[in-house]
C-alpha positions as CSV (number, residue, x, y, z in Angstrom):
1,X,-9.6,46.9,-28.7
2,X,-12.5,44.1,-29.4
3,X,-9.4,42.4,-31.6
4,X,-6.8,42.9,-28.8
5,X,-9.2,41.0,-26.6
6,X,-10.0,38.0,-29.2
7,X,-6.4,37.3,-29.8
8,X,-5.6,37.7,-25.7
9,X,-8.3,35.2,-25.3
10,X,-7.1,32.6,-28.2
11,X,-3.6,32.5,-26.3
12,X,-4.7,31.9,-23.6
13,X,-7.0,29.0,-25.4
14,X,-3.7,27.1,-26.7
15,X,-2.3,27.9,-23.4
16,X,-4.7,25.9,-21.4
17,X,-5.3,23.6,-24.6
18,X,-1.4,23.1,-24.3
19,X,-1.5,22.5,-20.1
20,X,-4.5,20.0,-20.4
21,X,-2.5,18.1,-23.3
22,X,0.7,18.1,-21.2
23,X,-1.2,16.6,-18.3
24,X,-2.9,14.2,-20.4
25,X,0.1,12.6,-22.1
26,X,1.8,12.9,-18.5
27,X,-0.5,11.9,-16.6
28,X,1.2,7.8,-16.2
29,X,4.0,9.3,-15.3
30,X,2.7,11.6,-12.8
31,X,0.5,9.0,-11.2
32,X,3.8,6.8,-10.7
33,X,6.0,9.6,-9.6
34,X,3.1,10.3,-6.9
35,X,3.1,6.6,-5.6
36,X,6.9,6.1,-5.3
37,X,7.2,9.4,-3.9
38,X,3.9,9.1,-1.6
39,X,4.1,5.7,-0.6
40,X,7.8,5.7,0.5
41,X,6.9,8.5,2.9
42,X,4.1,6.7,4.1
43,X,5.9,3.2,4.7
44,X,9.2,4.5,5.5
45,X,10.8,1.9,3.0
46,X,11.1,2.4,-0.7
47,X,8.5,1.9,-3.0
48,X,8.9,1.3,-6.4
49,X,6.7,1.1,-9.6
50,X,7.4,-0.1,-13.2
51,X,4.7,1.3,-15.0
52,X,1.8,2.8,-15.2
53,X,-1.2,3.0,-17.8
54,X,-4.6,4.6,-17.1
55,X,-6.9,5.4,-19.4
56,X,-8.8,8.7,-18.8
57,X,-11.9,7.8,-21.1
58,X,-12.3,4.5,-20.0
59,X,-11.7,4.8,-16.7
60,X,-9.7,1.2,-16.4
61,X,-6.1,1.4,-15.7
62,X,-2.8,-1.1,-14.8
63,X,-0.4,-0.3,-12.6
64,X,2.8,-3.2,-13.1
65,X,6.2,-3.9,-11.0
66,X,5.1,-3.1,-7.6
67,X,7.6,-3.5,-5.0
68,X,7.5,-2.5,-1.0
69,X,10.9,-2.4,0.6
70,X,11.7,-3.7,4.0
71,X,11.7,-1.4,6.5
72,X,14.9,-0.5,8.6
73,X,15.5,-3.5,10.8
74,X,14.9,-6.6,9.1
75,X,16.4,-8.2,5.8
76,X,17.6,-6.7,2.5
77,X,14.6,-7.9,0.4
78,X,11.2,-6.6,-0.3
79,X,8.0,-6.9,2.3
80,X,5.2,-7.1,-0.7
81,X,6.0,-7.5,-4.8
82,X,3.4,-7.3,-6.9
83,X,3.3,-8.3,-10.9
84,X,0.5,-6.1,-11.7
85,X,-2.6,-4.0,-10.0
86,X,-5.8,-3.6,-11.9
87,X,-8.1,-0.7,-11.2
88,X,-11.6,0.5,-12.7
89,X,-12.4,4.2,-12.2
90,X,-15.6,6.0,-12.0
91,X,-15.0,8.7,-15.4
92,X,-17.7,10.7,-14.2
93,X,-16.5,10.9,-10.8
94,X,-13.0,12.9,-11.4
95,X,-14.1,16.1,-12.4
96,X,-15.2,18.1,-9.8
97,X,-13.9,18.0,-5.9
98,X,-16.1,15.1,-4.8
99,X,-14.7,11.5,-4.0
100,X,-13.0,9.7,-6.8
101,X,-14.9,6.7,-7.3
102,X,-13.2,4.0,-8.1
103,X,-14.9,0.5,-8.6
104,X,-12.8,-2.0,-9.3
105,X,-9.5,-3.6,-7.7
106,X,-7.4,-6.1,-8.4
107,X,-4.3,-7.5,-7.1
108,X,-3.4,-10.6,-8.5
109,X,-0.8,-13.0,-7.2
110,X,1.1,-10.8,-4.7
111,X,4.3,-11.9,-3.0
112,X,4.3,-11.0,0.6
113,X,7.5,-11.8,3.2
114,X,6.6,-12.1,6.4
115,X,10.0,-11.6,8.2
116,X,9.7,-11.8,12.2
117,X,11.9,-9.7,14.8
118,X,13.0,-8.9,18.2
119,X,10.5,-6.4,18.4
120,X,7.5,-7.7,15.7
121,X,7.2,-8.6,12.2
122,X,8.1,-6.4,9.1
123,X,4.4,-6.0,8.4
124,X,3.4,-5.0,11.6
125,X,6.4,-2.2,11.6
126,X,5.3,-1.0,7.5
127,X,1.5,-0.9,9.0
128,X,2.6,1.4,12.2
129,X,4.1,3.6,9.9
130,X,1.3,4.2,7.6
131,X,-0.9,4.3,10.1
132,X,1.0,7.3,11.7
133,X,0.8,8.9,8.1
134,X,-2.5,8.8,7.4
135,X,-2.9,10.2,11.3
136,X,-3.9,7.5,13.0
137,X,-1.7,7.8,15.9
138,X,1.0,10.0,17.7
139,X,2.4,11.3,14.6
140,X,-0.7,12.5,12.9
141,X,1.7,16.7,12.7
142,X,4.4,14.8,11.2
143,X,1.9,13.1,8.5
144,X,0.2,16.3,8.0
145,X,2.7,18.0,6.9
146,X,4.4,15.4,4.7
147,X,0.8,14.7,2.9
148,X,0.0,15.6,-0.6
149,X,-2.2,18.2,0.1
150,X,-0.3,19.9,2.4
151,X,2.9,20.2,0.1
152,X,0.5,21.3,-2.6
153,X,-1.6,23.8,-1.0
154,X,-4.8,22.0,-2.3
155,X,-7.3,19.7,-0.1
156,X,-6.7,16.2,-1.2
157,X,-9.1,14.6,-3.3
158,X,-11.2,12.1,-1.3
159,X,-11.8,8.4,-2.7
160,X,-14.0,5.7,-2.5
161,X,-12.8,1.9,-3.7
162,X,-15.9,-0.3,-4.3
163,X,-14.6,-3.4,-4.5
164,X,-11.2,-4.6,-3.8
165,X,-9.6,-8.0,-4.1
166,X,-5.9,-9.8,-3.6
167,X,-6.2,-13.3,-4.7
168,X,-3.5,-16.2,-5.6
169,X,-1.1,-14.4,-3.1
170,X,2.1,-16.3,-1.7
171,X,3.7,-15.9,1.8
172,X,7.2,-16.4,2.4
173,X,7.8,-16.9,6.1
174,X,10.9,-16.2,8.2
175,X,11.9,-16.6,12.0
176,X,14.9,-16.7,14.1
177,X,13.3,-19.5,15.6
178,X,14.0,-21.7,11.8
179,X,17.7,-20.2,11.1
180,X,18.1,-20.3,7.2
181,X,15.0,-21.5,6.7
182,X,12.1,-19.7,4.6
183,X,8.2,-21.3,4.6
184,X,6.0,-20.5,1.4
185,X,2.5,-20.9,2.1
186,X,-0.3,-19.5,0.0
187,X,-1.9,-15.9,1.2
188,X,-5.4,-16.5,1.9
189,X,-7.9,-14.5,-0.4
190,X,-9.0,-11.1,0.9
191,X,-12.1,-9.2,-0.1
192,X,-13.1,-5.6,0.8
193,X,-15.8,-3.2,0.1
194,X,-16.8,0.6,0.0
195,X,-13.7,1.6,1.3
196,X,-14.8,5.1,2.5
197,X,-18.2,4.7,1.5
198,X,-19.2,5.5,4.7
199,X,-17.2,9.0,5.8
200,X,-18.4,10.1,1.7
201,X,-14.4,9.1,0.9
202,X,-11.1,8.6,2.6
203,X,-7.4,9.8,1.5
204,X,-5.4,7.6,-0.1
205,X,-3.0,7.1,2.8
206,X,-6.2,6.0,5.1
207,X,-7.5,3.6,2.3
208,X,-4.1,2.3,2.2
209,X,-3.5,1.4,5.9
210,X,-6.8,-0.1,5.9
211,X,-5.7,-2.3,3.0
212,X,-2.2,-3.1,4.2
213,X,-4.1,-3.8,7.7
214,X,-6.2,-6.8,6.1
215,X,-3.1,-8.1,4.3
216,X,-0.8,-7.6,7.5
217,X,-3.9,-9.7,9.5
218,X,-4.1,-12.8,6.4
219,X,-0.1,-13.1,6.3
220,X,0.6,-13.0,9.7
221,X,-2.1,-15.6,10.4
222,X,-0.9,-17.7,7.3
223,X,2.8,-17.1,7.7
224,X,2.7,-17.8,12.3
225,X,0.7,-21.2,11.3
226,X,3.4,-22.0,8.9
227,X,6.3,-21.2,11.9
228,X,4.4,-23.0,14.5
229,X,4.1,-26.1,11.9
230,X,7.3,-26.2,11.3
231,X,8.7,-25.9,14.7
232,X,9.2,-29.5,16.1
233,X,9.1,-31.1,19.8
234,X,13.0,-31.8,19.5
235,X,13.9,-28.2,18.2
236,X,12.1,-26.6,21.2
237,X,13.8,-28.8,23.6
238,X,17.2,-27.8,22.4
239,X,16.6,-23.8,22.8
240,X,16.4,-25.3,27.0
241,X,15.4,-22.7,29.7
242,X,15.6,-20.3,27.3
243,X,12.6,-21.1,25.1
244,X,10.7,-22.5,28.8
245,X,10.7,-18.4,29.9
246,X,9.1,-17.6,26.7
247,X,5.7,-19.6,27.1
248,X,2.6,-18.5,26.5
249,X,1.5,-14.8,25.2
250,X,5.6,-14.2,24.9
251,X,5.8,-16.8,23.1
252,X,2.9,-16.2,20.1
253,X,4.8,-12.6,20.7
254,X,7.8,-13.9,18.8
255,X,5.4,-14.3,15.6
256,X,4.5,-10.7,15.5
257,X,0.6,-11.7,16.4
């Protein structure tokens, strides 16, 4: 009987020694199959990643070949690229069902289109929608149920992001105001701390709109300044009465502000 038992429990040893190696040697994969898949539903455009490479025992990982689509609406072309995302993790932190701590972010020259329409800019319209996933408006029954956790049964793991910054950044700006014309002007530096820090962790979808919402803010300001520049005397004259009913708070309207 005692022997029965022994070799019951070394199965089940190689069995979980098996799953923990699978998940290991899986675990890029999984972590970009989560983002694509996540993040599409999130910004109702696709998301696509290259690669991914984390390393559990170090805790610092790289995630290359971002790209955000455009959402329905507006041009062909992607809303954000980015060559390459570098993260530092907490180790100690991911065991357990407490916060994931992670203390270190990086995103390094990041190319951002700031494409304005009838109704806003692209940026605006990807925020909104990962706003309403993370349930921060209207839709919050519709993001519940499309969420990780609620398609896995599990909570979600909670996380904290210590330090985060997007530096060297370029914004390429479009209106139907400069027909044919695109303005590249450089994304001001953005720097944000304790993300979640305060609520003891947020879900990735709330970190994320709170991310997207300083971006959103730093190209729309760099990419309106950029339109308004380039917008001369002569070339409002010629859009006549039209542009003249479009004054004031209509007017910065047409920028997405």
């Amino acid at each position: 009987m005692l022997k029965k038992i022994a070799i019951g429990f070394a199965v089940l040893l190689v069995l979980i020694a098996g799953g923990v190696w699978y998940l290991f040697s899986n675990l890029d994969s999984f972590v970009k199959s989560a983002i694509q898949t996540y993040g599409s539903q999130a910004t109702q455009s696709t998301v696509s990643v290259g690669s991914v490479d984390i390393s559990l025992t170090t805790g610092r990982g790289v995630i290359s070949g971002i790209t955000v689509g455009n959402p329905a609406g507006f041009g062909a072309g992607n809303a954000v690229s980015v060559g390459s995302i570098t993260v530092q993790i907490d180790p100690s932190s991911v065991p357990g069902n407490g916060p994931i701590v992670i203390k270190l972010v990086n995103i390094s020259q990041p190319n951002v289109n700031y494409e304005v329409g009838q109704g806003g800019s692209n940026l605006q319209t990807i925020q909104h929608n990962v706003q309403a996933y993370a349930g921060g408006s209207g839709s919050s029954n519709q993001a519940a149920a499309a969420s990780p956790s609620a398609s896995s049964g599990s909570p979600q793991r909670k996380e904290i992001i210590s330090d985060l910054t997007i530096d060297e950044g370029l914004v390429t700006a479009s209106s139907p105001l400069l027909p044919g014309k695109q303005l590249k002007v450089a994304l001001p530096s953005i720097h944000l701390t304790n993300l979640g820090q305060s609520s003891g962790g947020a879900s990735a979808a709330q970190i994320g709109s709170q991310i997207l919402s300083a971006i959103t803010a730093k190209a729309t300001q760099a990419g309106s300044a950029a339109i308004t520049k380039n917008l001369s005397g002569a070339a409002l004259k010629g859009l006549g009465g039209a542009a003249g009913g479009v004054g004031g708070g209509a007017f910065k309207g047409l920028f997405g502000g």
